[in-house]
Structure formats: structure tokens, C-alpha cells
C-alpha positions in Angstrom: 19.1 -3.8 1.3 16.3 -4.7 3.1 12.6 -5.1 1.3 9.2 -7.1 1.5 8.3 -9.9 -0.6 5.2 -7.6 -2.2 4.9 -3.9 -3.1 1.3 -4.1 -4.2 0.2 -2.7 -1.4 1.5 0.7 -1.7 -1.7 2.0 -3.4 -3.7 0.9 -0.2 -1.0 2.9 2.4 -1.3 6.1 -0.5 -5.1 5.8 -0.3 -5.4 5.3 3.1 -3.0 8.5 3.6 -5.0 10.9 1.1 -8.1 10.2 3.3 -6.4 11.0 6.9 -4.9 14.0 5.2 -8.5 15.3 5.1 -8.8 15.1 8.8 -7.2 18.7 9.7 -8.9 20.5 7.7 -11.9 19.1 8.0 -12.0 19.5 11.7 -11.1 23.8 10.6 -13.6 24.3 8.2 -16.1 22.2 10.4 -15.4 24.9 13.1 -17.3 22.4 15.4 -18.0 23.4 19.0 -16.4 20.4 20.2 -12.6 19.6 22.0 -10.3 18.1 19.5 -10.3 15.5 22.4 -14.3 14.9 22.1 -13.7 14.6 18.4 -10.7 12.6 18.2 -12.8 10.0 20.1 -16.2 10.3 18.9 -14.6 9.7 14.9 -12.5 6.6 16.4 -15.5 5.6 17.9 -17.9 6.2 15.1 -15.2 4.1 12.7 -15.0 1.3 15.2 -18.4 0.7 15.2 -18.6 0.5 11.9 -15.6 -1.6 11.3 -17.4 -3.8 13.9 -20.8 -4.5 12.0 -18.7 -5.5 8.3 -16.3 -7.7 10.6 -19.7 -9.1 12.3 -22.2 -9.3 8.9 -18.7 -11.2 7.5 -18.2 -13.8 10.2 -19.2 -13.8 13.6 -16.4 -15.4 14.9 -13.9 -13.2 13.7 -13.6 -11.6 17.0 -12.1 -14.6 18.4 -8.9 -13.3 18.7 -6.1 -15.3 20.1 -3.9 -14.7 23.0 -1.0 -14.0 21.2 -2.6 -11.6 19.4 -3.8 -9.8 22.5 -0.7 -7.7 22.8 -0.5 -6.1 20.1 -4.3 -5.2 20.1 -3.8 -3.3 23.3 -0.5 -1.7 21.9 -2.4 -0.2 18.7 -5.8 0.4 20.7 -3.3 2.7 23.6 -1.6 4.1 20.0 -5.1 4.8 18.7 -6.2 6.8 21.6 -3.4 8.9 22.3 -2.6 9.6 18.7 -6.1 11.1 18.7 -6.1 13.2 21.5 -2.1 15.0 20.3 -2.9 15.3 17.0 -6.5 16.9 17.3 -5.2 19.0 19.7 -1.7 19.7 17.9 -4.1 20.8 14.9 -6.0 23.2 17.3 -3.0 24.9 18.3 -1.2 25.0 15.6 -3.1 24.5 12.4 -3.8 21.5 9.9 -0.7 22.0 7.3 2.1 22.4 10.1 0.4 19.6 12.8 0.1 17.4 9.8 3.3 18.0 8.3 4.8 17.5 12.4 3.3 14.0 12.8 4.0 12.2 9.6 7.4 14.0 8.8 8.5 12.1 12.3 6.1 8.6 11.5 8.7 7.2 9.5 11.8 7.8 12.2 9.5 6.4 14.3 7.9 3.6 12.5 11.7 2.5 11.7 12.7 2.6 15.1 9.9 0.7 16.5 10.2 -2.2 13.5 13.7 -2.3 14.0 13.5 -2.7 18.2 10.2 -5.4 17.7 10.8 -6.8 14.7 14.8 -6.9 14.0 14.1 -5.4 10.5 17.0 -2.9 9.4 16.2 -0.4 6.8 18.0 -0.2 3.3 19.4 3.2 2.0 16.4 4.3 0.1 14.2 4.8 3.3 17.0 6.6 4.5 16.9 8.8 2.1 13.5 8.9 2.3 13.3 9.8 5.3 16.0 12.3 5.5 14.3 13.7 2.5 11.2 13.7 5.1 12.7 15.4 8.1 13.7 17.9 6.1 10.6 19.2 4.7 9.3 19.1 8.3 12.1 21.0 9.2 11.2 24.1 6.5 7.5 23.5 7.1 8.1 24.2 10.8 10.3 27.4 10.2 8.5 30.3 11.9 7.2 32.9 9.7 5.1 35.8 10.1 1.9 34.8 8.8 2.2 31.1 10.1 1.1 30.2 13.4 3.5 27.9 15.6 3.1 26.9 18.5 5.3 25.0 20.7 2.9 23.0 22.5 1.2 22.2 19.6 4.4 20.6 18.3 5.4 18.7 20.8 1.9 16.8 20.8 2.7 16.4 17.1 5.7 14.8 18.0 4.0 12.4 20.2 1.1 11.8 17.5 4.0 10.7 15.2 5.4 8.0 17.8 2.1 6.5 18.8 1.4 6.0 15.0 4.8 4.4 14.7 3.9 2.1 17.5 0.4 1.3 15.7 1.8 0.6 12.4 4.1 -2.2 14.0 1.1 -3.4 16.2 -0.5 -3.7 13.2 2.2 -5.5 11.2 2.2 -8.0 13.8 -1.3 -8.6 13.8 -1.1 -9.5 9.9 0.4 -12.5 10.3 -1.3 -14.0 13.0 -4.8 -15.3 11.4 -6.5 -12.1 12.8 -9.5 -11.0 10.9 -8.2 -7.4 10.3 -11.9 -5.6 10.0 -12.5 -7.1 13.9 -8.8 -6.2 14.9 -9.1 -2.5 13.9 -12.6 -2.2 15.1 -11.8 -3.5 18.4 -8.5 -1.4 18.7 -10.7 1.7 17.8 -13.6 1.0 20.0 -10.7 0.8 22.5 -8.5 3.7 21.8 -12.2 5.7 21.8 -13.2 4.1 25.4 -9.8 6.0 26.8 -11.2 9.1 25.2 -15.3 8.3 26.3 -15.0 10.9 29.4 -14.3 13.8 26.7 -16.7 12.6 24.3 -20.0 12.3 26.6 -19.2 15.8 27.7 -19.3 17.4 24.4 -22.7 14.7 22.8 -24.6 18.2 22.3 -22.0 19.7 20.4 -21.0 16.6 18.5 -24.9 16.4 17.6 -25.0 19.7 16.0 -24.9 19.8 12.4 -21.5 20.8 11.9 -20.3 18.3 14.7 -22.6 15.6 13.4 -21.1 16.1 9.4 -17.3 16.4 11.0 -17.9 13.1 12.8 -19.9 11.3 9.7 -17.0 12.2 7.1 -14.3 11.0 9.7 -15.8 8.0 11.0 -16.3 6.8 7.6 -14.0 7.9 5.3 -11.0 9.2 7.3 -11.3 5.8 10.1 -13.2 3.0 8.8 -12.2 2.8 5.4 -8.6 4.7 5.8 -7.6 2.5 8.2 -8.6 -0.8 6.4 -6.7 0.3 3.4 -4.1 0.7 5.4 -3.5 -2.1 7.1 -4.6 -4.4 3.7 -1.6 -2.7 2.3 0.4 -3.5 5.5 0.4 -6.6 5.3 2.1 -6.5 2.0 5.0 -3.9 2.6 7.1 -3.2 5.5 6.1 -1.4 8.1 8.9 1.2 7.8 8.1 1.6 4.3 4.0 2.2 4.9 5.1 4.8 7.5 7.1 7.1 4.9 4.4 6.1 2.1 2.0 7.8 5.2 3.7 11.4 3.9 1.2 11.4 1.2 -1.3 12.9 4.2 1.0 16.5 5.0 0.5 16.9 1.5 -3.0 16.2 0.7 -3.2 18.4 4.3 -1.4 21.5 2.9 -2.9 21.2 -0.7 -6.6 21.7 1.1 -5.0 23.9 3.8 -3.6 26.4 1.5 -6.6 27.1 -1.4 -9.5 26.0 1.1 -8.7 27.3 4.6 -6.7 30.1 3.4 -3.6 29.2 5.4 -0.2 30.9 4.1 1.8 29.1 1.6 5.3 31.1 1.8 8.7 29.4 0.2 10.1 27.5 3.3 6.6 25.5 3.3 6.8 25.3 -0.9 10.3 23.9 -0.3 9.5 21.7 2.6 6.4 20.2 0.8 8.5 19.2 -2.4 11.2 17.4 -0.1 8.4 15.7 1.5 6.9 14.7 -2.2 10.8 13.5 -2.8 10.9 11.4 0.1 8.0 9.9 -0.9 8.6 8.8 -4.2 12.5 7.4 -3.0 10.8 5.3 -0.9 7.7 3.9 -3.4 9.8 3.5 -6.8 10.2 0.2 -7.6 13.9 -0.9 -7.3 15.8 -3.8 -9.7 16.6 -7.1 -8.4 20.0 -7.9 -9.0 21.1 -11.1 -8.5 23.2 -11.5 -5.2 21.5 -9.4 -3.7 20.5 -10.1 0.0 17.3 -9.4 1.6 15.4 -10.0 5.2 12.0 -11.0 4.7 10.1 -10.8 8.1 7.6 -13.1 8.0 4.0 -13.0 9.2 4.6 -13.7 12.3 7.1 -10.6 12.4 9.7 -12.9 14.4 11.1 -15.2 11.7 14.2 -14.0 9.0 15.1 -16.0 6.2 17.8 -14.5 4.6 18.7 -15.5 1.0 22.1 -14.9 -1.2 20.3 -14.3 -4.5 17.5 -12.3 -6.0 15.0 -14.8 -6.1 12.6 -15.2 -2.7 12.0 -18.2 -0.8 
């Protein structure tokens, strides 16, 4: 079995999940004039700035980043920008509870994957079985019904939301371990990922400054980017990326809790069903598991290149 030295961070990941699980419905009940596109960047954009005055007001030389960590910058800031662009969209085609439940029921496949391929980590048998517990909700939440909309093309930008935040979450990892102030990382991968997305944002400025624009953009900026993604990558760099991927769930649900009651979006039994696997997965993955003696573990160090391996329970 395969674990991380410290699974304090979990609260962050859970935090920083409840908060992006406000993002599709806010962006329905916001009924905002504006593309998903324009808003996707405008909120990365918002956040970034942000991030970018505490990182500044902190230390001015925290933007110094070095070359090695250039890489994985420009990974995350390509992650940040596309993930925006699918997933608003996915929401507008399909809704918040089913685009939600799309994306992250596929980020932990995809966060394994992509730590396995960069970072040589295998995964033990209770992220499995998190995950299979995960892909099956998104399987029942996806079931076509009557009353809920799906549409294809809104799925299949899900499914490529879920990958590029697979692809961040690693990028991110990596950046935890290589004396990177965080607050200007995330800022400038943000103000990055929102450049991509400028074009689509300028266009729709008098939309985006109407109230309902202006309030959707404030409440994502701040709460659902700057301090989401802070608490997420603080508890990164104490779990494994795998793991914060699957802890990620917590946003479908938070998503179809305010879909359901507050949008009025249909709640029949294949969605009931496929929200408690989702809650399972979740909580197979974030229970705390006993040491045993003899037990071996891989624990990737900060630099996400280096395993130490050791025969007993206690960590070196």
C-alpha cells in the first residue's frame, strides 16, 4: 500500500472542494449574460489577481520562480485555462449536478494516471475502491432520464475538464516541493490560464459588469479561486495527489445538494444512488488506515522524483 507521510491536509482538499462545488450553480442562478468561456476566465482572472497582491504584500520576491519550476507552471496554467473553458461550458449544456458529477467522478482516474506516468506513485487498494466507488456514481448520475437534461457534448467537455484537473493537481504536487511560494505560483498559473481565455473575456466586459455578472465573478474570484485553490494546494502538499483528486468528490456533492433544493433540478433514484456511491468513495479514500508493522510504503518526496521505500511502519 502506497500513502503520504501526512493526512492533515485532507480538511484543506474537502474545503477547497465544498467551495468549487458552488461554482455551477452559481453560474445558474446568476443567469449572467455572459459565455461560460468569458466567465471561466474573468473568475480565473479575478482570483489571480488576487492571489497576486497576498503573494506580493507577503514578499516581493516570491515570484522568483526557478527554472525547474517553470514546467510545471505552464502545465497547470494550460490545465487552468482549458479546464475553465469545458467545464463552464459542460455546465451550460448540461447543467451543474450532472457537469459536476462528470468532471470530478473522472479527476481521480485521472489524477492517478497522471501521478502514476510523472511521479512513479502506484495507488493502494483503498483509492481503488475509491475510485471504483466514484465511477460508479458518475455512471448512475449520468443515466438519462426524462426530467434530466444530457447532453452529449456537454459530457465529453466534462470529460476533458476532469483530465486537465488531473494534470493540475500533479503540476501542483510538483511545485510543492520545489521552494515555490505557492500564493505566487497559483496566481501566476491563473493569470495565465485567464490570458488563454482574455479574447472571450474582453468581448463580454459589459455583461460581466452587470450586476449579476459583476456578483457571479466577485463570489468566484474570491471564494471559489483564490481561497479554493490555496486550500487546496496547502493540503496538497501534505497528501498525495491521487488521494486529493478523489477527496475533490466532495464538490458533485456539494453541487447536487444546491442543484437539487436551490435550482430546482430533478433528484430521481439513479442520481440518489449515484450521489451515495460518490459519498462512499469518498470516505474509503479519507478514513484513516492502521499502521501495521511491515508494512511497505512509497513516499514521494518533494521533489516528486525521489522513493524511499521502507520495510516497517515507521517513516524515514
Amino acid at each position: 500500500m502506497y500513502r503520504w507521510n501526512d493526512k492533515s491536509g485532507t480538511p484543506l482538499v474537502l474545503a477547497a472542494g465544498v467551495l468549487w462545488g458552488t461554482v455551477g450553480p452559481a453560474q445558474v442562478m446568476a443567469a449572467a449574460p455572459a459565455s461560460p468561456v468569458a466567465v471561466g476566465g474573468a473568475r480565473i482572472l479575478f482570483g489571480g489577481a488576487i492571489l497576486a497582491v497576498v503573494a506580493l504584500a507577503r514578499d516581493r520576491g516570491s515570484f522568483a520562480v526557478r527554472r525547474d519550476a517553470w514546467p510545471p507552471v505552464l502545465a497547470a496554467a494550460a490545465a487552468t485555462g482549458t479546464f475553465q473553458a469545458a467545464f463552464f461550458s459542460a455546465v451550460d449544456r448540461t447543467g451543474a449536478a450532472v457537469a459536476t458529477a462528470v468532471v470530478f467522478g473522472l479527476v481521480p482516474v485521472s489524477t492517478g494516471v497522471c501521478e502514476r506516468l510523472v511521479l512513479g506513485v502506484r495507488q493502494g487498494r483503498a483509492w481503488w475502491a475509491g475510485t471504483a466507488c466514484a465511477m460508479a456514481g458518475v455512471a448512475l448520475l449520468m443515466a438519462p432520464q426524462d426530467a434530466v437534461r444530457v447532453d452529449p457534448a456537454g459530457i465529453a467537455l466534462g470529460l476533458v475538464a476532469g483530465c486537465c484537473f488531473g494534470v493540475y493537481t500533479v503540476a501542483a504536487k510538483l511545485l510543492t516541493g520545489r521552494g515555490v511560494g505557492m500564493a505566487a505560483a497559483v496566481s501566476v498559473t491563473l493569470l495565465a490560464g485567464g490570458a488563454v481565455l482574455l479574447p472571450w473575456t474582453i468581448a463580454a466586459l459589459p455583461a460581466l459588469a452587470a450586476p449579476r455578472g459583476a456578483l457571479l465573478v466577485g463570489w468566484l474570484g474570491v471564494a471559489a479561486t483564490a481561497v479554493a485553490y490555496m486550500c487546496f494546494v496547502a493540503g496538497l502538499g501534505r497528501v498525495g495527489a491521487a488521494t486529493a483528486g478523489t477527496l475533490s468528490l466532495v464538490e458533485p456533492l456539494v453541487a447536487v445538494v444546491l442543484a437539487v433544493p436551490v435550482l430546482g433540478e430533478p433528484m430521481p433514484a439513479p442520481v440518489v444512488a449515484g450521489t451515495v456511491l460518490l459519498l462512499g468513495g469518498l470516505v474509503v479514500v479519507s478514513a484513516p488506515r492502521p499502521r501495521r508493522r511491515g508494512d511497505r510504503y512509497d513516499d514521494v518526496h518533494a521533489t516528486g522524483a525521489v522513493k524511499v521505500e521502507a520495510t516497517t511502519g515507521e517513516r524515514p
